[in-house]
C-alpha positions as CSV (number, residue, x, y, z in Angstrom):
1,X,56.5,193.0,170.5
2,X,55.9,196.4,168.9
3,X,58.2,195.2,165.6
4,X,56.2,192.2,165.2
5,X,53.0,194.3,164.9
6,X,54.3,196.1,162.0
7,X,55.4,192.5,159.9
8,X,51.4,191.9,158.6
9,X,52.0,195.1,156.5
10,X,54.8,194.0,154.9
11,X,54.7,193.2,151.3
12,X,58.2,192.4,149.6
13,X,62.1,191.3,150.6
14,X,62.7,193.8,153.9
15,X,65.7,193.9,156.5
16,X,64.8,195.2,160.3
17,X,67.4,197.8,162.1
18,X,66.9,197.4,165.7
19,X,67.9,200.3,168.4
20,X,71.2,199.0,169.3
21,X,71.7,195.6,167.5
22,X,71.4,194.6,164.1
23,X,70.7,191.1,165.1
24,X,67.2,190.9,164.0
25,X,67.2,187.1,163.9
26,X,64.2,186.9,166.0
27,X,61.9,188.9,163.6
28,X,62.7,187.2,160.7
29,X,62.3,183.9,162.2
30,X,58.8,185.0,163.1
31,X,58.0,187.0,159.2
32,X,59.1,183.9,157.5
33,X,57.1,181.5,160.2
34,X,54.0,183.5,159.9
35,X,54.0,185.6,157.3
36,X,56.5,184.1,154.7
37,X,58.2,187.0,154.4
38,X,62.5,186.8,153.4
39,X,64.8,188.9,153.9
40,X,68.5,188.4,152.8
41,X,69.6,187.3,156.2
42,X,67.9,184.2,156.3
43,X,66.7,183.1,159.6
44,X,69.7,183.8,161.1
45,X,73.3,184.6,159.8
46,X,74.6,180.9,159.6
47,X,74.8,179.4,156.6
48,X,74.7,182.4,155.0
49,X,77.0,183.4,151.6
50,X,79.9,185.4,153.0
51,X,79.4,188.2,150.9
52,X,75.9,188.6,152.3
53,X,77.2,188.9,155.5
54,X,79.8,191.4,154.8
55,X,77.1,193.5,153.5
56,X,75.4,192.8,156.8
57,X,77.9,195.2,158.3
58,X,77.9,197.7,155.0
59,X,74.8,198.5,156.0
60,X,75.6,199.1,159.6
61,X,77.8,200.8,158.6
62,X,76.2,203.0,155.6
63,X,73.8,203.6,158.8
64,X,75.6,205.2,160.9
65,X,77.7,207.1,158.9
66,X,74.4,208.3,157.2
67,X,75.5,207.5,153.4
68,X,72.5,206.9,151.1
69,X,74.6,206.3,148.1
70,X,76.4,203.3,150.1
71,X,73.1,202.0,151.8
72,X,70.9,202.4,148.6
73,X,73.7,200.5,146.9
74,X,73.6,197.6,149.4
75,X,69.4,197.2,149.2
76,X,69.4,197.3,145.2
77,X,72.0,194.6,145.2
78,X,70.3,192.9,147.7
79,X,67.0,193.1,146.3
80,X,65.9,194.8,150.0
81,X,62.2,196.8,149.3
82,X,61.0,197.1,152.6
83,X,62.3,198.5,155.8
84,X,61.2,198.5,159.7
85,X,64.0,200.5,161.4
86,X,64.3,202.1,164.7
87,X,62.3,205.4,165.6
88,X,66.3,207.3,165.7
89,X,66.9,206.3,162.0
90,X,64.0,206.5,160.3
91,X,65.0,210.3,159.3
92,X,68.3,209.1,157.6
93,X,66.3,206.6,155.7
94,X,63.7,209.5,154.8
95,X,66.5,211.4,153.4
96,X,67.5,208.6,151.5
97,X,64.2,208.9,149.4
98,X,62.6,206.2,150.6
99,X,59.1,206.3,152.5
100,X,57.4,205.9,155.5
101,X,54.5,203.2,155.2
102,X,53.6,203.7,158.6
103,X,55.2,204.5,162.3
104,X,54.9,203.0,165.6
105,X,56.3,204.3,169.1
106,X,60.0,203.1,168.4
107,X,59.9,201.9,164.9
108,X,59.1,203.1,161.0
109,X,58.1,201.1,158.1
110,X,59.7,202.2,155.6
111,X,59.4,201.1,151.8
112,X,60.9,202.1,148.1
Protein backbone atom coordinates (compact mmCIF):
# COMPACT_ATOMS: atom_id res chain seq x y z
CA UNK A 1 0.00 0.00 0.00
CA UNK A 2 2.72 2.45 0.99
CA UNK A 3 3.94 2.69 -2.97
CA UNK A 4 0.52 3.47 -4.07
CA UNK A 5 0.47 6.48 -1.73
CA UNK A 6 3.30 8.01 -3.44
CA UNK A 7 1.67 7.61 -7.30
CA UNK A 8 -0.83 10.96 -6.85
CA UNK A 9 2.54 12.92 -6.84
CA UNK A 10 3.72 11.72 -9.83
CA UNK A 11 3.92 13.87 -12.82
CA UNK A 12 5.73 12.29 -15.98
CA UNK A 13 6.89 8.67 -17.57
CA UNK A 14 8.37 6.79 -14.08
CA UNK A 15 9.50 3.12 -13.47
CA UNK A 16 9.03 1.58 -9.69
CA UNK A 17 12.14 -0.62 -8.16
CA UNK A 18 10.63 -2.72 -5.50
CA UNK A 19 12.80 -4.36 -2.46
CA UNK A 20 13.43 -7.59 -4.04
CA UNK A 21 11.54 -7.77 -7.31
CA UNK A 22 11.42 -5.62 -10.19
CA UNK A 23 8.07 -6.88 -11.07
CA UNK A 24 6.17 -3.81 -10.40
CA UNK A 25 3.17 -4.90 -12.60
CA UNK A 26 0.77 -4.24 -9.89
CA UNK A 27 1.62 -0.42 -9.48
CA UNK A 28 1.52 0.35 -12.89
CA UNK A 29 -1.65 -1.31 -13.44
CA UNK A 30 -3.04 0.87 -10.64
CA UNK A 31 -1.03 4.59 -12.00
CA UNK A 32 -2.38 4.00 -15.38
CA UNK A 33 -6.05 2.94 -13.87
CA UNK A 34 -6.19 5.84 -11.65
CA UNK A 35 -3.91 8.18 -12.30
CA UNK A 36 -3.02 7.70 -16.15
CA UNK A 37 0.28 7.58 -15.48
CA UNK A 38 2.84 5.15 -18.19
CA UNK A 39 5.74 3.87 -17.68
CA UNK A 40 7.66 1.94 -20.38
CA UNK A 41 6.62 -1.42 -19.09
CA UNK A 42 3.19 -1.25 -19.85
CA UNK A 43 0.83 -2.93 -17.67
CA UNK A 44 2.67 -5.75 -17.49
CA UNK A 45 5.73 -7.18 -19.57
CA UNK A 46 3.60 -9.02 -22.29
CA UNK A 47 3.36 -7.66 -25.30
CA UNK A 48 6.03 -5.63 -24.82
CA UNK A 49 8.93 -4.66 -27.70
CA UNK A 50 11.85 -7.00 -26.85
CA UNK A 51 14.24 -4.47 -26.66
CA UNK A 52 12.21 -2.82 -23.87
CA UNK A 53 12.39 -5.79 -22.03
CA UNK A 54 15.97 -6.36 -22.26
CA UNK A 55 16.42 -2.97 -20.83
CA UNK A 56 14.05 -4.17 -18.13
CA UNK A 57 17.02 -6.19 -16.82
CA UNK A 58 19.83 -3.25 -17.84
CA UNK A 59 18.37 -1.50 -15.37
CA UNK A 60 18.48 -4.23 -12.78
CA UNK A 61 21.29 -4.60 -13.54
CA UNK A 62 22.81 -0.95 -13.77
CA UNK A 63 21.17 -1.16 -10.13
CA UNK A 64 22.91 -3.31 -8.53
CA UNK A 65 26.15 -2.84 -9.85
CA UNK A 66 25.52 0.95 -8.94
CA UNK A 67 26.48 2.41 -12.59
CA UNK A 68 24.91 5.79 -13.20
CA UNK A 69 26.30 6.09 -16.62
CA UNK A 70 24.54 2.73 -17.62
CA UNK A 71 21.21 3.45 -15.61
CA UNK A 72 21.05 7.21 -16.76
CA UNK A 73 21.61 5.83 -20.25
CA UNK A 74 18.67 3.36 -19.98
CA UNK A 75 15.98 6.32 -18.49
CA UNK A 76 17.03 8.88 -21.35
CA UNK A 77 16.41 6.27 -23.93
CA UNK A 78 13.49 5.30 -22.38
CA UNK A 79 12.08 8.60 -21.75
CA UNK A 80 11.87 7.50 -17.76
CA UNK A 81 11.55 11.07 -15.53
CA UNK A 82 10.19 9.81 -12.46
CA UNK A 83 11.32 7.21 -10.00
CA UNK A 84 9.68 5.51 -6.73
CA UNK A 85 12.43 3.01 -5.70
CA UNK A 86 13.09 1.08 -2.58
CA UNK A 87 14.31 2.92 0.73
CA UNK A 88 18.06 0.65 0.09
CA UNK A 89 18.51 2.35 -3.29
CA UNK A 90 17.42 5.57 -3.17
CA UNK A 91 21.17 6.61 -2.22
CA UNK A 92 22.60 5.14 -5.53
CA UNK A 93 19.94 6.98 -7.45
CA UNK A 94 20.94 10.24 -5.35
CA UNK A 95 24.38 9.78 -6.45
CA UNK A 96 23.24 9.55 -9.80
CA UNK A 97 22.07 13.22 -9.73
CA UNK A 98 18.75 12.76 -9.61
CA UNK A 99 16.38 14.00 -6.71
CA UNK A 100 14.37 13.06 -4.03
CA UNK A 101 10.67 14.43 -4.39
CA UNK A 102 9.72 13.04 -1.33
CA UNK A 103 10.34 9.76 1.06
CA UNK A 104 8.18 7.37 2.70
CA UNK A 105 9.11 4.42 5.35
CA UNK A 106 10.48 1.92 2.54
CA UNK A 107 10.38 3.98 -0.61
CA UNK A 108 11.76 7.46 -2.32
CA UNK A 109 10.34 9.45 -5.03
CA UNK A 110 12.77 10.32 -7.02
CA UNK A 111 12.66 12.69 -10.15
CA UNK A 112 15.25 14.37 -12.89
Amino acid sequence: KEILDVLPNIKKDFIAIGEASYDMNHVYSIAAVRYNLKTPFGWGIQGVRSDIVADKNKIKQSVESRNCNEFNSIMKRLNVKEFIIYKDKCDFLKSCKIREIEKTKNYCHLAY
